[in-house]
C-alpha positions in Angstrom: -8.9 57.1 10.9 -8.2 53.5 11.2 -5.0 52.3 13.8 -3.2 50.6 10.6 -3.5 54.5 9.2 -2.8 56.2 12.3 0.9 53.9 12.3 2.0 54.2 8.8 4.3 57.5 9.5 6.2 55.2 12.4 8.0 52.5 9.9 8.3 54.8 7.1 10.4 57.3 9.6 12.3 54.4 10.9 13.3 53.7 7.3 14.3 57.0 6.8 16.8 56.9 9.6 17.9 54.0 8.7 18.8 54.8 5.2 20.5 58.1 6.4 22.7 55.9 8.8 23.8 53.5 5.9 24.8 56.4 3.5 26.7 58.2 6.5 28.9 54.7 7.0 29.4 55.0 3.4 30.2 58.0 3.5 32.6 57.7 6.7 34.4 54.5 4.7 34.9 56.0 1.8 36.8 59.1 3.6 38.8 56.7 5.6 40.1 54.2 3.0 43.0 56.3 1.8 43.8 56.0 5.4 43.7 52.7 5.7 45.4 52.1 2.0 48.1 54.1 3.2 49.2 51.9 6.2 49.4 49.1 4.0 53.2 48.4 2.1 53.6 49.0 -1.2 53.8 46.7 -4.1 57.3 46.7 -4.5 58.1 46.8 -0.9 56.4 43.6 -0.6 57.9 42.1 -3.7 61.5 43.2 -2.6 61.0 41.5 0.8 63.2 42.5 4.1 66.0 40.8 5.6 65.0 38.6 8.4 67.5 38.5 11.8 68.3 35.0 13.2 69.1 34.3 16.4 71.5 31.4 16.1 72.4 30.8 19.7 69.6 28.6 20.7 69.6 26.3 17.7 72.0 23.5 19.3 73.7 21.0 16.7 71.2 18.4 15.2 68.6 21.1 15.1 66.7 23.0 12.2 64.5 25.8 12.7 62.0 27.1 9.9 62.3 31.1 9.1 59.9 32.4 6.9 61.1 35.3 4.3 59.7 36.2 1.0 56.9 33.7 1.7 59.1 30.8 1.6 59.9 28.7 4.2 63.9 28.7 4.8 65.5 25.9 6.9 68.6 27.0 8.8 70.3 23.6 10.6 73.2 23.8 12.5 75.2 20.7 11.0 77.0 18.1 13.9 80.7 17.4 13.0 79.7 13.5 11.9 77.2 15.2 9.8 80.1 16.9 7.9 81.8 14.3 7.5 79.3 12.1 5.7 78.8 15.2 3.5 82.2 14.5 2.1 82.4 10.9 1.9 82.4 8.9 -1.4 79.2 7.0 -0.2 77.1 10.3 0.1 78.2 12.0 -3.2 77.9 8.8 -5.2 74.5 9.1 -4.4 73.9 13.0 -6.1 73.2 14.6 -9.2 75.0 17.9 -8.4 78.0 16.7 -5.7 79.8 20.0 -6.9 77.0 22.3 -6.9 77.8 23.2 -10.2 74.5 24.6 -11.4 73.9 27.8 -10.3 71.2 27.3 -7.2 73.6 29.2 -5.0 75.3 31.9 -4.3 78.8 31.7 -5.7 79.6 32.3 -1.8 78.0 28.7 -1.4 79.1 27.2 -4.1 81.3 24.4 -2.3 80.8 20.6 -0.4 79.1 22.3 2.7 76.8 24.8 0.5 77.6 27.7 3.4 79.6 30.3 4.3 80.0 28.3 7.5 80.5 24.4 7.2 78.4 24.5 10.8 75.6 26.3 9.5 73.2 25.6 6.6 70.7 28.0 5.4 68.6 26.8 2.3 65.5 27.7 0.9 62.5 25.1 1.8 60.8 23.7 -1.1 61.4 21.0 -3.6 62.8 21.5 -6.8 60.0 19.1 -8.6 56.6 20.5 -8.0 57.2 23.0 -5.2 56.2 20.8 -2.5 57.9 20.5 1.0 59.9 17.9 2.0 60.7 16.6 5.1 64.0 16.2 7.4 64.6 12.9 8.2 67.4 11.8 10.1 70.4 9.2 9.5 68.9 6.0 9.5 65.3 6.9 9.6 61.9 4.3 10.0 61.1 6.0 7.3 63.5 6.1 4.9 65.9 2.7 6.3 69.1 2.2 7.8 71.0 3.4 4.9 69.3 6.7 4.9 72.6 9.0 4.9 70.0 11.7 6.6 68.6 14.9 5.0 65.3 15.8 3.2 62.7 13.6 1.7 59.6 15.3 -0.5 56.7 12.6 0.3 54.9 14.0 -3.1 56.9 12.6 -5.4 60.0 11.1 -3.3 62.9 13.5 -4.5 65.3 13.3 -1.6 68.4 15.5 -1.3 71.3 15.3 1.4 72.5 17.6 4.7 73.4 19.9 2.0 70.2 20.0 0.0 71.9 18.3 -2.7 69.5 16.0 -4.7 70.3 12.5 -4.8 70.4 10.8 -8.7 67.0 9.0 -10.3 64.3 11.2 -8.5 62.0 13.5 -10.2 63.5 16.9 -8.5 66.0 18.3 -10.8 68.1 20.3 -9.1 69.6 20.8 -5.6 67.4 23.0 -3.2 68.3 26.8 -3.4 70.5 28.6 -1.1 69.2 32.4 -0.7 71.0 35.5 0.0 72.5 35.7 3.4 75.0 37.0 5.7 76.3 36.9 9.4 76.0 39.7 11.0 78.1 38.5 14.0 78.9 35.3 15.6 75.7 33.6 16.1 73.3 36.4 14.2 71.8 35.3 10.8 70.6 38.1 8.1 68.4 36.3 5.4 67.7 38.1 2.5 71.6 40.1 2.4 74.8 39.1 1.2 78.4 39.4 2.5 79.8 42.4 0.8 80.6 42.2 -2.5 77.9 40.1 -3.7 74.8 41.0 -5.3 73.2 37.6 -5.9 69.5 37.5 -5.9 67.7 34.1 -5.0 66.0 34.9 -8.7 69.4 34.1 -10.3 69.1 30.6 -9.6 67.8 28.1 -12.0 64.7 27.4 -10.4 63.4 27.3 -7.0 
């Protein structure tokens, strides 16, 4: 018997083994995946989404933080006391589509010059009414934007900009004022997006779009 004879039995037992392994791991994966599936959330759990807590206390005024629920970024800004004011002058609402938040892309709750339940704080949903794009915060008097710039958000896409109170300014291509989603306080400086006061059952789908 040659060597190349006497060796043949070697590779084709290692083969063996090997193929035995591979259907065992099958096998183990197959018995664990209902496992595994199970951790995961359901469907609807994931399409309902959960309220997200905010700690207000270190967002000092001037400052915006980004939370994310549903997927969606949501801008919460504590507002300065000049910054309110220019929210209510002539100059800033001569320069909007919506001034009086009249269409519904709020919670009736919201529905006022300030869009909040607190004038202080604003909590709005991140993403531009055009195209779904992001826009940027830009400050009063921006590079950017020029020393008229009344501050508040400008999309670079397209160049929809809206106000400190995500109110769209006239002649741009976004139509509608950025959406305000369900909220509450659940004390003095804690936030809960995604739940309203009692006696509201708005849903951020109620609004015209987002």
């Amino acid at each position: 018997m040659s060597d190349d004879a006497a060796g043949a039995p070697e590779p084709r037992r290692d083969f063996l083994l090997l193929l035995t392994g591979a259907l065992g791991a099958v096998g183990l994966a197959s018995a664990l995946w209902p496992f595994v599936d199970s951790l995961e959330p359901a469907a609807d759990t994931i399409a309902a989404g959960a309220p997200v807590d905010v700690d207000l206390a270190p967002v000092k005024p001037g400052q915006q933080i980004t939370v994310v629920w549903r997927g969606r970024p949501v801008w919460v800004a504590r507002r300065t006391p000049e910054e309110l004011k220019k929210l209510q002058s002539p100059e800033d609402r001569r320069l909007l589509r919506d001034p009086d938040s009249k269409q519904l892309q709020q919670p009736k709750y919201a529905q006022n010059w300030h869009r909040s339940i607190n004038p202080e704080i604003f909590v709005v949903v991140g993403i531009c009414t055009h195209l779904g794009c992001i826009p940027n915060a830009e400050a009063p008097g921006s590079p950017a934007m020029g020393k008229d710039w009344p501050g508040g958000y400008f999309c670079p896409c397209h160049g929809s900009k809206y106000d400190l109170a995500g109110r769209v300014f006239a002649g741009v291509p976004a139509p509608y004022n950025l959406p305000v989603p369900p909220y509450t306080f659940t004390a003095k400086d804690k936030l809960r997006i995604g739940e309203n006061p009692p006696g509201s059952d708005f849903k951020l789908s109620d609004v015209e779009q987002i």
